[in-house]
C-alpha positions in Angstrom: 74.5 150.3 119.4 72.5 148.1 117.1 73.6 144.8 117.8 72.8 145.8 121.6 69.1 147.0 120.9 68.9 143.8 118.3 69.8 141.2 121.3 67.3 142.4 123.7 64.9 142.5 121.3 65.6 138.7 121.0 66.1 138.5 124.5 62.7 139.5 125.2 60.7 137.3 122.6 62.6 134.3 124.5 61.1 135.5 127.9 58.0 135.8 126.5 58.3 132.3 125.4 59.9 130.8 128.4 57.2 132.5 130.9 54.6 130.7 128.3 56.2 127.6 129.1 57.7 127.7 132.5 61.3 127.4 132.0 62.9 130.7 131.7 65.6 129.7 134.2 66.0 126.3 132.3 66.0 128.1 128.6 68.6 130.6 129.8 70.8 127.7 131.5 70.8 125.8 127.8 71.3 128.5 126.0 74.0 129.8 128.4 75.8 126.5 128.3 75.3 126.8 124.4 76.9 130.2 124.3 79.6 128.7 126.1 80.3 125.9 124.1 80.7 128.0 120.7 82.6 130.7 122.7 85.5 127.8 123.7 85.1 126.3 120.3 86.5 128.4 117.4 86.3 126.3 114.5 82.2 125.9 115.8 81.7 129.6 116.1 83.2 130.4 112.5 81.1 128.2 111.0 78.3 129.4 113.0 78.8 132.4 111.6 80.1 132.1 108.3 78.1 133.9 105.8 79.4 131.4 103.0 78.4 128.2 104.2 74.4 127.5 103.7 72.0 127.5 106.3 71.3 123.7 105.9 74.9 122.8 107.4 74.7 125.2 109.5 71.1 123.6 110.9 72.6 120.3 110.9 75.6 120.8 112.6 73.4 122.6 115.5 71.0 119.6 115.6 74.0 117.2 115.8 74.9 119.2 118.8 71.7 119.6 120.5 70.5 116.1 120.0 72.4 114.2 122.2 71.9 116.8 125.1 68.2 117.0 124.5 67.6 120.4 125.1 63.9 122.0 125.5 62.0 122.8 122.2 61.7 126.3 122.5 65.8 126.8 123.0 66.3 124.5 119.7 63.4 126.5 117.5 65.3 129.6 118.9 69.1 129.1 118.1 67.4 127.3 114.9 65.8 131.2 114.5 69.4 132.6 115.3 71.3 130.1 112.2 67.7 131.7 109.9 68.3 134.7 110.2 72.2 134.9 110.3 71.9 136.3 114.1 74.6 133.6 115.8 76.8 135.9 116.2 75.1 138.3 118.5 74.7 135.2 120.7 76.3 136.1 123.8 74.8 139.6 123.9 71.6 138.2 123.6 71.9 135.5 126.7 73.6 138.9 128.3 70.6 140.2 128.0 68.0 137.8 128.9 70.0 136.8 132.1 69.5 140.4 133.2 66.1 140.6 132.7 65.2 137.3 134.2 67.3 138.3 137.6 65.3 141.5 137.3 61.7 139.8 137.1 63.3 137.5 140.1 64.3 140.7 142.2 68.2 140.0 141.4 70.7 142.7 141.5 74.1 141.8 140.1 76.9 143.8 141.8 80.3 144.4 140.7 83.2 144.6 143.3 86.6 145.8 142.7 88.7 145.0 145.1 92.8 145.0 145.7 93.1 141.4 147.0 90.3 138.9 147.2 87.2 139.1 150.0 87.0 136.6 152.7 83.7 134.7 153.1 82.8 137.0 155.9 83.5 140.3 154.1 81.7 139.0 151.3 78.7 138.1 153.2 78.5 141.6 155.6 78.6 143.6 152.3 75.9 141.1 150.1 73.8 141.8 153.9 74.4 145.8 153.2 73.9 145.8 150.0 70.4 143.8 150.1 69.0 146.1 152.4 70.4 149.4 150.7 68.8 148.0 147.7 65.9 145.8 148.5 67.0 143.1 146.4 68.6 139.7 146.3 72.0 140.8 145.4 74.7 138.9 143.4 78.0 139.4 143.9 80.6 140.0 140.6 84.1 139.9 142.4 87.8 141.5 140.6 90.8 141.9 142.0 92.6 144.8 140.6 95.9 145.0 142.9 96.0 148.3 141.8 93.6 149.6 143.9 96.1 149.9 147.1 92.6 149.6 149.4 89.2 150.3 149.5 86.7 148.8 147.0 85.0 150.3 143.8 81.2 148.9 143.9 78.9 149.3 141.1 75.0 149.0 141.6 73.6 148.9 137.7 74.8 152.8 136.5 76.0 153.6 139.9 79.2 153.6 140.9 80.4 153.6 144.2 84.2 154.8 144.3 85.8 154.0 148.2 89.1 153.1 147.0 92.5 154.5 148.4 93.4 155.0 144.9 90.6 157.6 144.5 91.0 159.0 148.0 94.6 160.1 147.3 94.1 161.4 143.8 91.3 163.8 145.4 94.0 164.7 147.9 96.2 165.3 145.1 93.9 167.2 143.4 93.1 169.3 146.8 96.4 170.0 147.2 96.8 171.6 144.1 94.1 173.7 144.1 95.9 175.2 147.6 
């Protein structure tokens, strides 16, 4: 995946900057919000992207944007780098990518949860406790409600996967029962 290899390397030159400056939480915040804005605003994002419209428009409809919000020097030199070199589109992946390696300087594990109907405050809180200490990290938690789990929860720890749903359970059942 070249685009993926292509945004980290991105996403680690703007880490490099922001721990020069300070601001790495504050860089990923504008950019995120940046990210976001282009990603709810199609006509902004094809033009962005557009390969046949020149890089001067392209600069100056990103400083008319940025302007008004006043965003840090080092995120406007950056998305200014991204218009350059014809990178906008690989936008998302990049803040992807520099969120997870800021939360993994800062000890953050994001944690996906699948689960049939949604956690309560205290379920959510006794498996964040469990899943801190099993991991030795802050932990995050990334909460979907698939109804078509039946019960149990699917929980995913980076490339691990925890599978303790009831779906699962009676497919191996299934499966046992086959075999005789």
């Amino acid at each position: 995946m070249i685009g993926g290899s292509l945004a980290r390397r991105y996403a680690r030159a703007l880490l490099a900057i922001g721990q020069e400056d300070g601001n790495t939480r504050k860089i990923l915040e504008e950019t995120e919000t940046f990210d976001k804005l282009v990603a709810d605003t199609p006509p902004l994002r094809e033009m962005l992207e557009a390969a046949q419209i020149n890089r001067r428009d392209k600069k100056a409809a990103l400083e008319a944007i940025l302007a008004p919000v006043g965003v840090l020097p080092s995120t406007r030199n950056f998305l200014s780098l991204l218009v350059d070199k014809g990178r906008m589109n690989i936008l998302s992946q990049i803040v992807s990518e520099l969120r997870r390696m800021i939360e993994q300087l800062e000890g953050i594990e994001r944690v996906e949860v699948v689960v049939p109907m949604p956690l309560s405050a205290a379920q959510r809180d006794q498996l964040r406790s469990v899943l801190e200490d099993r991991t030795g990290r802050k932990v995050v938690l990334e909460e979907k409600v698939e109804p078509g789990l039946l019960g149990g929860m699917v929980v995913k720890v980076g490339s691990t996967v925890y599978d303790g749903s009831a779906h699962t359970q009676i497919q191996q059942i299934r499966q046992n029962l086959e075999k005789g």
